[in-house]
KOLSE-881719 format. One line per field, with one value per residue (C-alpha): x, y, z; residue in three letters. Coordinates in Angstrom, 1 decimal. Example, Ala and Ser with C-alpha at 12.3 -4.5 7.8 and 13.67 -1.06 7.14 Angstrom:
east = [12.3, 13.7]
north = [-4.5, -1.1]
up = [7.8, 7.1]
residu = [ala, ser]
% end
This chain:
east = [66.0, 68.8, 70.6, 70.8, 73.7, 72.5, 69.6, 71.5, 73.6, 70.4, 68.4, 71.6, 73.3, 77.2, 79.2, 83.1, 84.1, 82.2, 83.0, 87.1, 86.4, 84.9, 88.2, 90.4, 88.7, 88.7, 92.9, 93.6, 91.2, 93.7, 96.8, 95.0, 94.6, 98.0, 100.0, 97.6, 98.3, 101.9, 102.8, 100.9, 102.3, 105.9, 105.1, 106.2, 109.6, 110.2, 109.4, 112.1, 114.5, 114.4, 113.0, 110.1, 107.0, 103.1, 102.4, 104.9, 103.7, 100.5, 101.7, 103.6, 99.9, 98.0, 100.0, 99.1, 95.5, 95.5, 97.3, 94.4, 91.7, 93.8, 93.9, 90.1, 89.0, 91.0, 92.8, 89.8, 87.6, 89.5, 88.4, 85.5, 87.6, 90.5, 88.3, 87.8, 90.6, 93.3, 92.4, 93.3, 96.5, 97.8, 96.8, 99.0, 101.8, 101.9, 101.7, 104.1, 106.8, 106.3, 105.4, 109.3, 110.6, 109.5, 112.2, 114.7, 113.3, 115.9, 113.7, 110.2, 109.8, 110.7, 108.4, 105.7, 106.0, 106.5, 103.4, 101.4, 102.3, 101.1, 98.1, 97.5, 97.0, 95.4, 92.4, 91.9, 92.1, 89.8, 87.1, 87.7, 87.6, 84.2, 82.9, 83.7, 82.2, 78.9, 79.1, 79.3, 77.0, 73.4, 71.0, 69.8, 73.2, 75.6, 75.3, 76.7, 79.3, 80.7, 80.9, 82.4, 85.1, 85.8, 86.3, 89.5, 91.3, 90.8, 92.3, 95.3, 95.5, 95.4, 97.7, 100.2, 99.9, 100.2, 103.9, 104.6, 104.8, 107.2, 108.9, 110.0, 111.5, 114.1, 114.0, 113.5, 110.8, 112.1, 111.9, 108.0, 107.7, 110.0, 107.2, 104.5, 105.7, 106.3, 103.7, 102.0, 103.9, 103.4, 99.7, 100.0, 100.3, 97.3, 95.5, 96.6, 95.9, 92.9, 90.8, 87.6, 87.1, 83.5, 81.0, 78.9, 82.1, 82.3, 78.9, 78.7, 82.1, 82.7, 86.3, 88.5, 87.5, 85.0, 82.3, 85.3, 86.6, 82.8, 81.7, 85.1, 83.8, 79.9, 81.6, 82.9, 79.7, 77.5, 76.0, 75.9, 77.9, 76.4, 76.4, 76.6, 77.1, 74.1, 73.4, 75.7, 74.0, 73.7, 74.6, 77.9, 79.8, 78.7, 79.7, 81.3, 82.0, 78.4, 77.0, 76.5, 74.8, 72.0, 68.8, 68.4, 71.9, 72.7, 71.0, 72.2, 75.7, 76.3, 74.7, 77.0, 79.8, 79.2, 78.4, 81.6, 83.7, 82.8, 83.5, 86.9, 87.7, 87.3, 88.1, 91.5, 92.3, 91.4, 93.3, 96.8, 96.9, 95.4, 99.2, 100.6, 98.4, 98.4, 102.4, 101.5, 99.4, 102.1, 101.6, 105.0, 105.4, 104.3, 100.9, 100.3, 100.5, 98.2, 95.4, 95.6, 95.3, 92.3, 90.5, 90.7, 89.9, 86.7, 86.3, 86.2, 83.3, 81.7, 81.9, 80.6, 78.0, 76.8, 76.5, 74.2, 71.7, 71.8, 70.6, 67.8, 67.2, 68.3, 71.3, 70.8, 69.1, 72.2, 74.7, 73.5, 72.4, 76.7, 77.8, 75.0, 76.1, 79.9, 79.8, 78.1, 80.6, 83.3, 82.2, 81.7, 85.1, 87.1, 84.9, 86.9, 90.2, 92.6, 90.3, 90.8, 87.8, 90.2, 90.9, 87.3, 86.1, 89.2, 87.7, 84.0, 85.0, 86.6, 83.2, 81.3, 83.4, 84.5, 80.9, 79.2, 81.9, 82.1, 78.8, 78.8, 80.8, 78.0, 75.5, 78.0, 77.7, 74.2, 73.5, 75.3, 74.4, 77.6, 77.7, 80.0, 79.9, 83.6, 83.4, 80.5, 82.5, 85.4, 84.4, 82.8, 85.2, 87.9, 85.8, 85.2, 89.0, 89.1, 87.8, 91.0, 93.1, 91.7, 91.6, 95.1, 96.2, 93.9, 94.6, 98.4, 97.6, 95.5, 97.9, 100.7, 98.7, 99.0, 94.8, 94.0, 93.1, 89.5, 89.3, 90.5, 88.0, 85.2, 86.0, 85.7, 82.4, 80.4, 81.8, 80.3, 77.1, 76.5, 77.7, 75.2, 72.1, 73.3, 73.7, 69.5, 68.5, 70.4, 67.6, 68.5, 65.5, 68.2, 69.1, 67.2]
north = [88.6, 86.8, 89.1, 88.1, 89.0, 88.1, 90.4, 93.2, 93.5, 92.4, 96.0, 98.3, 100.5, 99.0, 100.4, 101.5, 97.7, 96.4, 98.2, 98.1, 94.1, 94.1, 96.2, 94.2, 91.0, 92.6, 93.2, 90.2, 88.6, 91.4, 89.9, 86.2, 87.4, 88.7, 85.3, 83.3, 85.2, 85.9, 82.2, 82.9, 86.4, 85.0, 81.7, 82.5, 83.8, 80.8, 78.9, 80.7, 80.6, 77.0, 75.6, 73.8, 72.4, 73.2, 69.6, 70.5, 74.1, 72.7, 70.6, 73.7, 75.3, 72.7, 72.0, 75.7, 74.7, 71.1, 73.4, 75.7, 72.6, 71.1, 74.3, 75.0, 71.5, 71.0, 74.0, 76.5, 74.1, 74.8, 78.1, 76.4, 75.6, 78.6, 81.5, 83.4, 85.9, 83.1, 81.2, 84.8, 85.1, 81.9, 81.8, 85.2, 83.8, 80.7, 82.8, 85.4, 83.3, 80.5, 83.0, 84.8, 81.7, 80.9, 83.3, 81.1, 78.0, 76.0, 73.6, 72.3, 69.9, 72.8, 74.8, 72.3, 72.2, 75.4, 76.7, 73.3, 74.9, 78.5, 77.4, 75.4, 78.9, 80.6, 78.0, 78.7, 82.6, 82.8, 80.4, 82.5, 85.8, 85.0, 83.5, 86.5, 89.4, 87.1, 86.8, 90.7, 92.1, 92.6, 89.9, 92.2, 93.1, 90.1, 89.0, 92.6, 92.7, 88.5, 89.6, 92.9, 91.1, 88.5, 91.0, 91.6, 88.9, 89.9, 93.6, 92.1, 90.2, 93.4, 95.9, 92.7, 92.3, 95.9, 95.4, 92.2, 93.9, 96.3, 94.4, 90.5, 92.0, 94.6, 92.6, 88.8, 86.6, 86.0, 89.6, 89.0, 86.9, 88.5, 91.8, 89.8, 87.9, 90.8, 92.6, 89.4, 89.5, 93.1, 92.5, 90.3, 92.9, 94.8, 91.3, 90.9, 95.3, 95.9, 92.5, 91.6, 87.9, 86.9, 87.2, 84.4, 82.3, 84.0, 82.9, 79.7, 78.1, 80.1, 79.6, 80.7, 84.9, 84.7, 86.9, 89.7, 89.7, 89.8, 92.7, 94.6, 94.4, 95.2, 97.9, 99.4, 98.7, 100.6, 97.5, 98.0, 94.7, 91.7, 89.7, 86.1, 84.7, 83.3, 79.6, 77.5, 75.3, 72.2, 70.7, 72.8, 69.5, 67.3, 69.9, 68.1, 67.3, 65.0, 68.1, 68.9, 65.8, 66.0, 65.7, 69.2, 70.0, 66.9, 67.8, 71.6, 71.0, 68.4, 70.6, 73.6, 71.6, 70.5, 74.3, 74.6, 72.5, 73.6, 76.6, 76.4, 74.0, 77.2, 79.3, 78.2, 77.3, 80.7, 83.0, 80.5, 80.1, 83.1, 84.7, 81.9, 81.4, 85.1, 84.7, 81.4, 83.8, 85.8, 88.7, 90.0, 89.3, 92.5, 92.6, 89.2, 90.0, 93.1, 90.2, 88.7, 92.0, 93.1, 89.5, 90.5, 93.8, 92.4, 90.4, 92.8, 95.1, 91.4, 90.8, 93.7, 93.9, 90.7, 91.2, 93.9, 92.1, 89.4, 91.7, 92.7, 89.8, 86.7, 84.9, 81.8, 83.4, 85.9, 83.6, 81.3, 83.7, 85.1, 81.6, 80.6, 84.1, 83.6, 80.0, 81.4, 84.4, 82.0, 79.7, 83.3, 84.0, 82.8, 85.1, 88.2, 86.8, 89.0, 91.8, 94.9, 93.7, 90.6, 92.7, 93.6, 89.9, 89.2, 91.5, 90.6, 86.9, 88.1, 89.9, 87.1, 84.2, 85.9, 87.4, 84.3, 81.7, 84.4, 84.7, 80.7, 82.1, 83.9, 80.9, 79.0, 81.3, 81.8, 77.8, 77.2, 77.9, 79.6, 76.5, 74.9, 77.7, 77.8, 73.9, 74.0, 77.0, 75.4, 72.2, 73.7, 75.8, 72.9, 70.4, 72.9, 73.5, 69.8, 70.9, 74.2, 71.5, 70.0, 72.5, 74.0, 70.1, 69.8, 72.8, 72.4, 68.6, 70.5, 73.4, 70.7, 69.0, 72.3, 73.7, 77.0, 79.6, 79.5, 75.4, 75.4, 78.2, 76.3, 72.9, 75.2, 76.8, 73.6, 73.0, 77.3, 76.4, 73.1, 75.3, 78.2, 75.5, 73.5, 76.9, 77.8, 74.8, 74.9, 73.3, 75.4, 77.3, 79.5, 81.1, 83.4]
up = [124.4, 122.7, 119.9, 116.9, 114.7, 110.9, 112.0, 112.6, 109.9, 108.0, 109.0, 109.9, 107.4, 106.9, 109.3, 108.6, 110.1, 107.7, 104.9, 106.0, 106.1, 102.7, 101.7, 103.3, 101.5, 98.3, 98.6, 99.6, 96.5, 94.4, 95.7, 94.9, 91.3, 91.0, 92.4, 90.6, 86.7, 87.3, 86.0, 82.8, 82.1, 82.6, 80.8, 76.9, 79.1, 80.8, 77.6, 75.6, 78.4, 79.2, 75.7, 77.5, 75.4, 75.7, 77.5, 80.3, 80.9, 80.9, 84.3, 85.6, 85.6, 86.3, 89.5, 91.2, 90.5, 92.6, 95.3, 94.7, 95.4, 97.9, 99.6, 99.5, 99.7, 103.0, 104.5, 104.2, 106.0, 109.1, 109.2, 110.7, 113.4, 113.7, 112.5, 109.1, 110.0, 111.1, 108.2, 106.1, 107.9, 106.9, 103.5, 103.4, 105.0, 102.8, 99.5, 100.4, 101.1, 98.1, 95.3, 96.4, 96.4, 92.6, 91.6, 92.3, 90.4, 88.2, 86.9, 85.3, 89.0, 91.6, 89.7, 90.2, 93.6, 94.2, 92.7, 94.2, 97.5, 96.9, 95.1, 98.4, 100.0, 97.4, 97.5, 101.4, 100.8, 97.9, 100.3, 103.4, 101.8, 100.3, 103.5, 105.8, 103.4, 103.4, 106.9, 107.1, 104.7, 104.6, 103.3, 100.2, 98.9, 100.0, 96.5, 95.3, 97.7, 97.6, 93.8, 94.3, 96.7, 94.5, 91.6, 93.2, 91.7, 88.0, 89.4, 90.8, 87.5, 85.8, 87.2, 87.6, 83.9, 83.2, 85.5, 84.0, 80.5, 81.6, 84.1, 82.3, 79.1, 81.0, 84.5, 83.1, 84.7, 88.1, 88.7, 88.7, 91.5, 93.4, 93.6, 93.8, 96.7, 98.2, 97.8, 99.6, 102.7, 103.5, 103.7, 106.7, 109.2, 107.6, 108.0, 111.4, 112.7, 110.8, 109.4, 112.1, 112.7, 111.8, 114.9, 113.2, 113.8, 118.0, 118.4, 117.1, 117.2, 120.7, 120.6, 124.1, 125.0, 122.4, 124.4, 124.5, 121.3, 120.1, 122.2, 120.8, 117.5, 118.3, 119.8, 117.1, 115.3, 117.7, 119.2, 123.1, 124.6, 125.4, 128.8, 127.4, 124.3, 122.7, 123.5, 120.9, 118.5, 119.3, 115.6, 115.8, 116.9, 114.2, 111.3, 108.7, 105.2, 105.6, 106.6, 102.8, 101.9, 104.1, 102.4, 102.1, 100.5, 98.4, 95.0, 95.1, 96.1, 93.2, 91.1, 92.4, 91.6, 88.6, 87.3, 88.9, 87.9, 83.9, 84.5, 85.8, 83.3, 80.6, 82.8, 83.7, 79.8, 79.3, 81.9, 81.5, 77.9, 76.0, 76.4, 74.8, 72.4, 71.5, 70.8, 68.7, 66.6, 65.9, 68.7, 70.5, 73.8, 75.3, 73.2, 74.1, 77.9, 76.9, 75.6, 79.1, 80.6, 78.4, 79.4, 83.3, 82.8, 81.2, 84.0, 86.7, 85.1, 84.4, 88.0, 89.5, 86.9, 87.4, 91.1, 90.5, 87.9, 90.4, 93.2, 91.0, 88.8, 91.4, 91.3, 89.1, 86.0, 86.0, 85.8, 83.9, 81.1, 81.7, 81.3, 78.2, 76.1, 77.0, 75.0, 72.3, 71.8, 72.0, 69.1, 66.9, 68.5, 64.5, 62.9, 64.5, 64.4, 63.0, 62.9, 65.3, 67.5, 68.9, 71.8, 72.7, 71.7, 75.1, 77.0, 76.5, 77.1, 80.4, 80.9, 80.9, 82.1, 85.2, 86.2, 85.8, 87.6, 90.4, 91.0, 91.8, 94.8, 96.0, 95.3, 97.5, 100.5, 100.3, 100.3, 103.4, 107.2, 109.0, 111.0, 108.0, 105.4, 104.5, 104.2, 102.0, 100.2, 100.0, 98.5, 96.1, 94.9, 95.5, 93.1, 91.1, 90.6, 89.5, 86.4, 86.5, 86.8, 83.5, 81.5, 80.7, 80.9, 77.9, 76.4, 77.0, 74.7, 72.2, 71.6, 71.6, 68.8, 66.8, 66.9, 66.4, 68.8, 67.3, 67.5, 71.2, 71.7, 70.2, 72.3, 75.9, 74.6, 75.3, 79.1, 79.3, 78.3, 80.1, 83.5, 82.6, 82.0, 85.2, 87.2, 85.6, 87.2, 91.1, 93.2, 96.4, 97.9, 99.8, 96.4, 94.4]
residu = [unk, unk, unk, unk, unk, unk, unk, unk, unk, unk, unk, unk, unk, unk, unk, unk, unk, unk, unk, unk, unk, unk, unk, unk, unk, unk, unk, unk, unk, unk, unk, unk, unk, unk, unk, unk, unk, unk, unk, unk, unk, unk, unk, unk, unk, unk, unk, unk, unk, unk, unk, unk, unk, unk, unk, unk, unk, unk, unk, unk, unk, unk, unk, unk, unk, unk, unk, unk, unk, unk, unk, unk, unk, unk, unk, unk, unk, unk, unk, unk, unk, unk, unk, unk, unk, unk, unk, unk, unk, unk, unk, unk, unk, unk, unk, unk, unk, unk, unk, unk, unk, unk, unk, unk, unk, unk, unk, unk, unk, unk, unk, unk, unk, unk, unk, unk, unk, unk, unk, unk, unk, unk, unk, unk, unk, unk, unk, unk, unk, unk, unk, unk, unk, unk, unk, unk, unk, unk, unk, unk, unk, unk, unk, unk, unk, unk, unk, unk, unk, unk, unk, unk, unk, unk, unk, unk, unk, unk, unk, unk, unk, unk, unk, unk, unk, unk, unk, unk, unk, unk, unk, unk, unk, unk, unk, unk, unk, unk, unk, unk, unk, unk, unk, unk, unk, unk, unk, unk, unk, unk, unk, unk, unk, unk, unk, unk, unk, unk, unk, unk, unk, unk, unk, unk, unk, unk, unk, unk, unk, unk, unk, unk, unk, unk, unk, unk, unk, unk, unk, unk, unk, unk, unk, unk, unk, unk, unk, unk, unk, unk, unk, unk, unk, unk, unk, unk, unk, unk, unk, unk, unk, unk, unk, unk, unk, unk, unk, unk, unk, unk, unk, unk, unk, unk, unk, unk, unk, unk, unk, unk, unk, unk, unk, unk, unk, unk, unk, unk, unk, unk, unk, unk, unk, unk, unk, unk, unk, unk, unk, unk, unk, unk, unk, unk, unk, unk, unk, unk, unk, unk, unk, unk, unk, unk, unk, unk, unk, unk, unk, unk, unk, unk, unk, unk, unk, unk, unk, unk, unk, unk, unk, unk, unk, unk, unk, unk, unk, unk, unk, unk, unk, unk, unk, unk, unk, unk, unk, unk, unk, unk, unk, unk, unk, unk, unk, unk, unk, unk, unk, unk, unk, unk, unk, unk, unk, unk, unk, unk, unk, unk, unk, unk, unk, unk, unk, unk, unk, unk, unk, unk, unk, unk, unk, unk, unk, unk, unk, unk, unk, unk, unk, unk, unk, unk, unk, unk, unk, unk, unk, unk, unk, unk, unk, unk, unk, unk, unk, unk, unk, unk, unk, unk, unk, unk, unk, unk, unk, unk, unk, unk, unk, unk, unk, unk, unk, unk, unk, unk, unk, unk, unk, unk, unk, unk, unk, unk, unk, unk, unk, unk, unk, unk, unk, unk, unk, unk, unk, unk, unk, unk, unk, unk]
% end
C-alpha cells in the first residue's frame, strides 16, 4: 500500500515538527514584515536629511516592491526545483546582507537598488513560507494556519516600528537597518538546524537522498520509514508557468490576480505612506510612526481573525466581505479626521486590509497541486505586487499634487472593493 503523505497530516494531530515549521515560517514572515516597513518608518528621516520630494520616495518604495515581484514571480519558483527550505535559506541570506547594507546609502539611486535587491528576497520568502506551512498542515485548518503564518509580517512591522520610534530620533535612520539586517542574518542558522524541507517536495520532485531525508522527518513525526519513495508523477517534468493556464486553472488564476493585484495597490499606498502623510497632517515624527504601528497591529488580529471565519465560513466569502467593508470605512475615513478615533479608524483599516489580502495567500495554496504550488504562489503574489508597485508611485504623484489624507483615501477605496467582489466570485472548486 503506497503512503500517502497529504493523508497523514490530513487525519494526525500536528506534531511538534509541524508545529516548529509553522513557527519557524511565521519568524521568518516577522523578519519579512520588519525589512519590508523599515523604509517607511525611516522615510520622513531620510526626507529631512537629504531634502528629497514625495515623487522620488515614491520610486525608493516602489523599487523594493518590483524586487518583491521579481523575487516571487521568478526566484520562488525555484523552490520547485531546490526545495521549500533552500528556497528559505536564500531568501535569508539575500535580505540579511542587503537590508545591512542600506545603512550605508548616499544617495536616492543606491537606495533604489539596494532595496530592488532585498525586495528580490522578500518576494521568494513570503511564497515559500506560505507554501511549506500548507504543505504541513491539515486540510481543515491550513487556511487558519497559512493566515496565522503570514500574520507574521504585520508583527515584525510592529515591534520594528515600536524600535524605530525610539531608535531614528537618538540613533538617525541608518541605525535602523543596521538591527534589522541583523536580526535577518542570525536567523539563517535557525533556518538551516531546525526548518524541515517539505515531504510533498521529497516525494514528488525526489531530489538526490530524498528517501533518507524523508524517512528522517516521518521519523520524527512517528511515521515508521518507508522502503521506497512513492512512484513520481508523471506530470512532474512538464511543471511550468503553462501549468497554470490549463483549462482548469486559467479563469481562477486571472481572477486571483486580479484580486491581487487591487489589493496590493492599497495596500502598499497604505503601509509606505500613512507615516508620511501622518507628518503632512501635522503629527511629530514619533506619533506618525505610532499611526503605522497601530495600522499593523490592526492587521495582525485582522489576519488571524480572518483565518478563523474562513475556516468556518470558507475562504472567498471572508475575504471578500474584509476587502468590501475595508473600502467602505475608508471612504467614511474624512469623517473622523482629526477626531481621537483616527487611530482606531488606522487600526481597523489594518484590520481589514491585511486579513483580507492575506487570506488571498491561502486561496493561492489551496488552488495549486504541490507539483507547482510555489510557482502558482509565487505568480500570484508577484502579479499581484504589480499593483504594490503602483500604488505608492501613485500615491507618491497624488501627495506631490498636494490631496488630502482623506481624498487619497477615498481614490484606494475603489481598487478594495473591486478586489473583495473579484475575490466573491474566484471560480476555483478547490476553494471553499
Amino acid at each position: 500500500m503506497t503512503f500517502d503523505i497529504k493523508e497523514h497530516i490530513d487525519t494526525h494531530k500536528m506534531t511538534r515538527l509541524q508545529y516548529a515549521t509553522v513557527f519557524i515560517c511565521l519568524l521568518m514572515n516577522m523578519l519579512d514584515g520588519m525589512d519590508v516597513m523599515v523604509i517607511s518608518y525611516t522615510a520622513p528621516a531620510i526626507v529631512k536629511a537629504w531634502g528629497i520630494t514625495p515623487e522620488a520616495l515614491g520610486i525608493v518604495f516602489s523599487s523594493g516592491l518590483v524586487g518583491m515581484t521579481l523575487g516571487a514571480m521568478f526566484l520562488a519558483p525555484k523552490a520547485d526545483v531546490i526545495g521549500r527550505k533552500n528556497m528559505i535559506l536564500l531568501s535569508a541570506v539575500l535580505m540579511g546582507i542587503s537590508i545591512f547594507s542600506t545603512s550605508f546609502a548616499q544617495s536616492i539611486e543606491f537606495l533604489v537598488v539596494i532595496r530592488l535587491i532585498s525586495g528580490i528576497g522578500i518576494g521568494a520568502m513570503l511564497a515559500s513560507t506560505a507554501t511549506l506551512t500548507a504543505e504541513y498542515t491539515p486540510n481543515k485548518t491550513k487556511d487558519f494556519w497559512v493566515s496565522f503564518v503570514i500574520s507574521g509580517y504585520p508583527i515584525g512591522a510592529v515591534l520594528s516600528g515600536l524600535v524605530a520610534a525610539k531608535v531614528i530620533p537618538q540613533l538617525g535612520w541608518g541605525t535602523m537597518f543596521q538591527l534589522a539586517g541583523f536580526c535577518t542574518t542570525l536567523s539563517v542558522p535557525l533556518i538551516h538546524f531546525l526548518l524541515s524541507e517539505s515531504l510533498d517536495f521529497y516525494f514528488k520532485a525526489q531530489p538526490a537522498n530524498a528517501l533518507g531525508k524523508a524517512n528522517q522527518i516521518l521519523g520524527k513525526m512517528g511515521v515508521t520509514s518507508l522502503s521506497q519513495l512513492p512512484t513520481k508523477p508523471a506530470e512532474q517534468a512538464a511543471v511550468s508557468f503553462k501549468s497554470m493556464l490549463t483549462e482548469e486553472f486559467k479563469l481562477p488564476t486571472f481572477q486571483l490576480w486580479g484580486a491581487l493585484f487591487m489589493a496590493f495597490a492599497t495596500l502598499y499606498f497604505l503601509t509606505n505612506w500613512i507615516p508620511k502623510l501622518a507628518t503632512n497632517a501635522g503629527l511629530s515624527m514619533e506619533l506618525a510612526i505610532y499611526a503605522g504601528t497601530v495600522f499593523n497591529l490592526g492587521a495582525f488580529v485582522g489576519i488571524v481573525i480572518q483565518g478563523y471565519f474562513s475556516s468556518k465560513y470558507g475562504l472567498k466569502r471572508t475575504i471578500g466581505t474584509f476587502l468590501i467593508l475595508t473600502g467602505v470605512l475608508m471612504i467614511a475615513f474624512g469623517w473622523f479626521k482629526g477626531s481621537s478615533w483616527l487611530l482606531v479608524i488606522f487600526g481597523l483599516i489594518g484590520f481589514g486590509i491585511q486579513g483580507g489580502f492575506v487570506g488571498l495567500y491561502a486561496v493561492a495554496a489551496r488552488m495549486y497541486p504541490t507539483e507547482f504550488r510555489t510557482t502558482g504562489v509565487g505568480w500570484a503574489i508577484g502579479s499581484g505586487r504589480l499593483g504594490g508597485i503602483i500604488g505608492p508611485l501613485l500615491g507618491g504623484v497624488l501627495i506631490g499634487m498636494g490631496l488630502s489624507m482623506t481624498v487619497n483615501f477615498l481614490i484606494f477605496s475603489i481598487p478594495t472593493i473591486i478586489a473583495g467582489i473579484i475575490t466573491i466570485y474566484i471560480s476555483s472548486k478547490r476553494i471553499s
